[in-house]
C-alpha positions as CSV (number, residue, x, y, z in Angstrom):
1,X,-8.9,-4.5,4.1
2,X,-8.1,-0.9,5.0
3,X,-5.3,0.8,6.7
4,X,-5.8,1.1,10.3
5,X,-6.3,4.7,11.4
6,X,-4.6,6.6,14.7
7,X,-6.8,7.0,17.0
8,X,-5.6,10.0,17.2
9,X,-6.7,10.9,13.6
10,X,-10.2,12.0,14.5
11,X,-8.5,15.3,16.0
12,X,-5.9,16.0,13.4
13,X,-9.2,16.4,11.2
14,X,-11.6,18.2,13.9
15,X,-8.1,20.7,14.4
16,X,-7.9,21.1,10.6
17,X,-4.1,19.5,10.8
18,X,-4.3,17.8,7.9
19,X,-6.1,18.3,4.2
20,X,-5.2,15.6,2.6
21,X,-6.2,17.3,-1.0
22,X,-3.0,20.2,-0.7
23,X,-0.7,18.9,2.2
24,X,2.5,16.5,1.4
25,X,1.3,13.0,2.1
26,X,3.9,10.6,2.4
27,X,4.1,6.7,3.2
28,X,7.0,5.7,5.5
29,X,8.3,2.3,5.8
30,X,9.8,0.4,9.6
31,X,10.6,-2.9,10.6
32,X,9.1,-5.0,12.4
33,X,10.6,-3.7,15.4
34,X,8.3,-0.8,15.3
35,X,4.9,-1.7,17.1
36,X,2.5,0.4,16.6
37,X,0.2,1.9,19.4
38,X,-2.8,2.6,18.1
39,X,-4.0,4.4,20.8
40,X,-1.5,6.8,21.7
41,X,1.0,7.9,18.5
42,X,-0.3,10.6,17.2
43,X,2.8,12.4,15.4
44,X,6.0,11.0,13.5
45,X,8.1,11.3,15.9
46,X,6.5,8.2,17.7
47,X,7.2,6.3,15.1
48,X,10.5,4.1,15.5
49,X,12.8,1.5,13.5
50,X,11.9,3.2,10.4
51,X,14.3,1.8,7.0
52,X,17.8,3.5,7.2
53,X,18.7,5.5,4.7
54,X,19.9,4.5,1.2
55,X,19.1,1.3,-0.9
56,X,16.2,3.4,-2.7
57,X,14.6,4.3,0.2
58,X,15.1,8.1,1.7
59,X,14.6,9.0,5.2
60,X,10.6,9.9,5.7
61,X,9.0,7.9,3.2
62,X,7.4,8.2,-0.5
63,X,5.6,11.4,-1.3
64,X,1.7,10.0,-2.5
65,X,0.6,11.1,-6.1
66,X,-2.8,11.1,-7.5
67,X,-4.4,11.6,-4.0
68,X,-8.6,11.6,-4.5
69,X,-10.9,11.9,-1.9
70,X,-14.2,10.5,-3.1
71,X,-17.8,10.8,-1.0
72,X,-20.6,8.3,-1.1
73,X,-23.5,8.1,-0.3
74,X,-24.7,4.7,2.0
75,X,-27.5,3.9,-0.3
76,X,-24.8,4.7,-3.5
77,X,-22.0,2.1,-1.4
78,X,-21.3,-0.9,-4.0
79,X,-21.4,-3.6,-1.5
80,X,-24.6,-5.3,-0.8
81,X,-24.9,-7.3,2.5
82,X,-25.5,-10.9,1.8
83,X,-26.6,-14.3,3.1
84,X,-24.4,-16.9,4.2
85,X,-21.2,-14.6,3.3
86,X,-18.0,-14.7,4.8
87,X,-16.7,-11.4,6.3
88,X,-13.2,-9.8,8.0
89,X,-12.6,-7.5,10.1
90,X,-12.9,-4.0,8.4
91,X,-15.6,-5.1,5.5
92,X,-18.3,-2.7,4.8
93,X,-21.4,-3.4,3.4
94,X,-25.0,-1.6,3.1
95,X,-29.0,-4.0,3.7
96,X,-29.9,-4.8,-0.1
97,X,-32.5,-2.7,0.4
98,X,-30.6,1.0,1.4
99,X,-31.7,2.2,4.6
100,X,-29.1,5.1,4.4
101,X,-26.7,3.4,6.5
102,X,-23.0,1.6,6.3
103,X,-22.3,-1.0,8.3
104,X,-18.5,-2.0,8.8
105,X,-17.4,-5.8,10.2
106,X,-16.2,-5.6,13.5
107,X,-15.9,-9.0,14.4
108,X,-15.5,-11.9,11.9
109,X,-17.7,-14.5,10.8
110,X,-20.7,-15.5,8.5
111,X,-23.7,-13.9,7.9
112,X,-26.5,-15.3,8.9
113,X,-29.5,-16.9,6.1
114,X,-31.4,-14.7,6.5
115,X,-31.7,-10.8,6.5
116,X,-30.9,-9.4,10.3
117,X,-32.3,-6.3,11.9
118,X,-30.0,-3.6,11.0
119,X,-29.6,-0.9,13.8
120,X,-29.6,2.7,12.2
121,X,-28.4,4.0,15.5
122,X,-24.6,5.2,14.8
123,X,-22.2,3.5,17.0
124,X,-24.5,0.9,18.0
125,X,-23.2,-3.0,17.0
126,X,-25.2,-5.8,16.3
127,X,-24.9,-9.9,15.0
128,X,-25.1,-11.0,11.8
129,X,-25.0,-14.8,11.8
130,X,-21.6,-15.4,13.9
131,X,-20.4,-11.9,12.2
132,X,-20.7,-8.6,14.5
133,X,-21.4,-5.3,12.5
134,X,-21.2,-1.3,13.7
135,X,-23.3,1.2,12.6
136,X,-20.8,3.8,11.1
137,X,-23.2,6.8,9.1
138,X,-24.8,7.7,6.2
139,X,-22.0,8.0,3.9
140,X,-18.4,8.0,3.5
141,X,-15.1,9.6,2.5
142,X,-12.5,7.2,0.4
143,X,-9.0,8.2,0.7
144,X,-6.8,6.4,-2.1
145,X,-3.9,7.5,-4.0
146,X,-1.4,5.8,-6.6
147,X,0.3,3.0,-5.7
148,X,3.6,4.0,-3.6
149,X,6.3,2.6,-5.5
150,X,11.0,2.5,-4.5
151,X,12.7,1.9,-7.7
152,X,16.1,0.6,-8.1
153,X,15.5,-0.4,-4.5
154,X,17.5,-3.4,-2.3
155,X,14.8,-3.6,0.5
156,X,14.5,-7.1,3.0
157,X,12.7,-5.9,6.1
158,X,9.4,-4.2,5.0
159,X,7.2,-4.7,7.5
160,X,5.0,-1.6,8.3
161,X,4.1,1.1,6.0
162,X,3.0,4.0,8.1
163,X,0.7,7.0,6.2
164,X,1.4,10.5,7.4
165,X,1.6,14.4,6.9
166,X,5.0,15.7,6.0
167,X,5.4,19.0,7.8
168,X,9.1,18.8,7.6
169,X,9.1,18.5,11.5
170,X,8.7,15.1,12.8
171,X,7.2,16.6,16.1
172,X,4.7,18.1,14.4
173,X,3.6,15.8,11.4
174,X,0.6,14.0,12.4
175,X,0.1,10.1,11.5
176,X,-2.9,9.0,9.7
177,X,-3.0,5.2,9.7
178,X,-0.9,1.9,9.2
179,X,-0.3,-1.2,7.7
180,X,1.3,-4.1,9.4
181,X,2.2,-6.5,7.2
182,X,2.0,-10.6,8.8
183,X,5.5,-11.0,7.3
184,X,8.5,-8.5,5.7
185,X,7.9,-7.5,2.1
186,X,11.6,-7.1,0.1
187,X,12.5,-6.1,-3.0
188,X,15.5,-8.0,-4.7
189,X,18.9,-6.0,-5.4
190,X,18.1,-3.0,-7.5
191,X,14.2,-3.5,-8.2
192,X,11.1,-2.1,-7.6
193,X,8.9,-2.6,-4.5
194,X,5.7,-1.0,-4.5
195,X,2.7,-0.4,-2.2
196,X,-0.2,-1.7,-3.5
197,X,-3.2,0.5,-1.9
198,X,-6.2,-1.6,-1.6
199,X,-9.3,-1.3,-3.8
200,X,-11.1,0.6,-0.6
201,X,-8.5,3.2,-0.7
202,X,-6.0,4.0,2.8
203,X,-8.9,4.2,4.9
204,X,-12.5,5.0,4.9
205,X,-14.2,8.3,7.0
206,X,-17.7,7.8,7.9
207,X,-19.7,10.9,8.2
208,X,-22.9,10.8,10.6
C-alpha cells in the first residue's frame, strides 16, 4: 500500500509548488503523537511531535535520492484484476482485457467470480464481489525514490514518516503524503533504520 496523500496535494501541483524531479524532497519522521489531518495540513508547519534532534536524526528529515517519476499507461499497468482475489484499501488493478482505465480499491474485500461491469466514468465507484473500486483515469504517475535510510542512529518512537518539499521555510514547504505506521519502528543503539518505500512507489497520480 501507498502513502496517503494531503488532500491538499492536488493544489500544490495545479499551483506548480512542487516538482518533484528538481526540488529538495525530504522524509520527516514524528511520534505517534502527531495525528495527521488529512484534510486540512497542507504545509510543514502543521506537522507536530516530529523526532528531536540528535541520535542520527536531524531536524526536517532525510533528503530523498534517486527520485523517478515514471508514467503508465492503464492498459501498460502490471496488475490484472482477478476472480476470487483478495484486495486492500489502496490496490490498483486494470479488467484483463484493457479498457484504458485504473481502477483503485476503495473498500476492502474479494472479488467477485466472475468479471464485473467496470464503469469508465472517472470518479464513479462500483462493487466487485464484497470489494468497492473507483474509477481513477487512463494512466498514472509513480513517484518512488531510494530507500530513506538514518545511520549510526538510536531511534524508539518511529511512528509516522511524513513526505514533503523542503523550502527551508516550514510555513511555506508544502506536504505531500504520509505513512502511519500501526506501531513505532526503532533502530537499536547506533544502527541503521531505513524507510523501505513500497514497490508502488510514495504515491500514485492518476491523470484523466
Amino acid at each position: 500500500m501507498t502513502m496517503v496523500a494531503y488532500d491538499n496535494l492536488a493544489a500544490h501541483l495545479w499551483n506548480a509548488r512542487i516538482n518533484f524531479a528538481s526540488d529538495t524532497i525530504k522524509l520527516a519522521i514524528c511520534t505517534s503523537s502527531y495525528t495527521p489531518a488529512r484534510a486540512t495540513h497542507d504545509y510543514f508547519d502543521d506537522i507536530t511531535n516530529q523526532l528531536a534532534n540528535g541520535n542520527g536524526y536531524t531536524t526536517g528529515g532525510a533528503t530523498l535520492a534517486s527520485k523517478t517519476l515514471t508514467l503508465t499507461a492503464a492498459n501498460s499497468w502490471g496488475t490484472s484484476r482477478a476472480n476470487s482475489t483478495a484486495y486492500v484499501l489502496g490496490d490498483v488493478y486494470r479488467p484483463a482485457t484493457g479498457n484504458g482505465f485504473l481502477y483503485e480499491c476503495i473498500t476492502a474485500g474479494t472479488s467477485n467470480a466472475s468479471i464485473p461491469t467496470f464503469t469508465t466514468v472517472v470518479g464513479d465507484d462500483f462493487t466487485d464481489g464484497t470489494a468497492v473500486f473507483s474509477c481513477r483515469g487512463s494512466a498514472v504517475l509513480q513517484v518512488d525514490s531510494a530507500d530513506v535510510s538514518w545511520a549510526s542512529s538510536t531511534i524508539s518512537t518511529a511512528r509516522t514518516f511524513v513526505l514533503y518539499k523542503d523550502t527551508g521555510t516550514a510555513s511555506t514547504s508544502p506536504l505531500i503524503a504520509y505513512d502511519q505506521l500501526g506501531a513505532d519502528a526503532s533502530a537499536t543503539t547506533n544502527t541503521t533504520l531505513t524507510y523501505q518505500v513500497q514497490a508502488l512507489g510514495y504515491i500514485l497520480i492518476f491523470i484523466n
